[in-house]
Each structure stands twice: as structure tokens, then as C-alpha cells.
C-alpha positions, -999 to +999 in steps of 0.1 A: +063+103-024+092+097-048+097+064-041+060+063-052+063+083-085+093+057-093+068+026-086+046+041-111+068+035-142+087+007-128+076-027-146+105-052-132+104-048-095+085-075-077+087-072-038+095-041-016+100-042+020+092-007+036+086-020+070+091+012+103+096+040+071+063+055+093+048+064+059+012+071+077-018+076+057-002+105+034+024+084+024+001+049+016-023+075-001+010+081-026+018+046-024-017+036-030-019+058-064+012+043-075-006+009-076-030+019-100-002+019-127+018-008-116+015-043-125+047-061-115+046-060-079+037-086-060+044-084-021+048-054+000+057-056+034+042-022+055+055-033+089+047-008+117+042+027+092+016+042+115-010+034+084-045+044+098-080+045+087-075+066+060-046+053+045-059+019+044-089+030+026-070+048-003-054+012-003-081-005-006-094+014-036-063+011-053-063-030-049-098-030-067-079-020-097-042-036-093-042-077-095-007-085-095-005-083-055-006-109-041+012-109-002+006-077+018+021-077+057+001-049+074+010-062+110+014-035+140+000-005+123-028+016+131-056+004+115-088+004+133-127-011+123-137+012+094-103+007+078-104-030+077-141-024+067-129-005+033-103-034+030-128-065+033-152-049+005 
């Protein structure tokens, strides 16, 4: 959560690797709101972080709104059919 509350005012950082943190859905919910302030990032690499469903629908929202990223690794986590429905709308 702070590393998310930092995102949201930081305008220089481009890539961030947080690859087997295990944020899980609460923390890509945080990281999520984060990305409807930021504009300078543009890869994020969420390597096995237990994200689920729910996480990668609060994710999803959030790219609707953020256009600057551009490369997103979301390999080996926990996302099933009706997250990867949220994220293909």
C-alpha cells in the first residue's frame, strides 16, 4: 500500500518490477488506484503475486483510464476466466 501511495505522485518512474512480492488482489486493488493518477509508467512486471479474479478486475478498470502502460507480465498468477474476462473488455 505505500509503495502504491508513492506511485500516485511519482511522475519520473517508468518500469517497476514487483515480481513474487505476493501482493494478491488487496494489494493490485492499491496498485490499481495508484494507476489512475499516474502517467509515467510504462511496464510493470507482476510475476507470481497470487493476483486473482478480483484483483485483475480492479486492474482492469484502472487501465481504462491510464494510457501510458504499455508492457504488463502477469505470468504464473492466479487469474482465472472472469478475470481475464474484465481484462479483454
Amino acid at each position: 500500500k505505500a509503495f502504491s501511495e508513492a506511485l500516485e505522485s511519482n511522475s519520473s518512474l517508468t518500469s517497476v518490477d514487483l515480481r513474487s512480492n505476493g501482493i494478491g488482489d488487496e494489494g493490485m486493488k492499491a496498485f490499481s488506484e495508484a494507476l489512475n493518477s499516474n502517467s509515467s509508467l510504462t511496464s510493470v512486471n507482476l510475476f507470481r503475486n497470487r493476483i486473482g479474479d478480483k484483483g485483475m478486475k480492479a486492474f482492469s478498470e484502472a487501465l481504462k483510464s491510464n494510457s501510458s502502460l504499455t508492457s504488463v507480465n502477469l505470468f504464473r498468477n492466479r487469474i482465472g476466466d472472469k478475470g481475464m474476462k474484465a481484462f479483454s473488455e
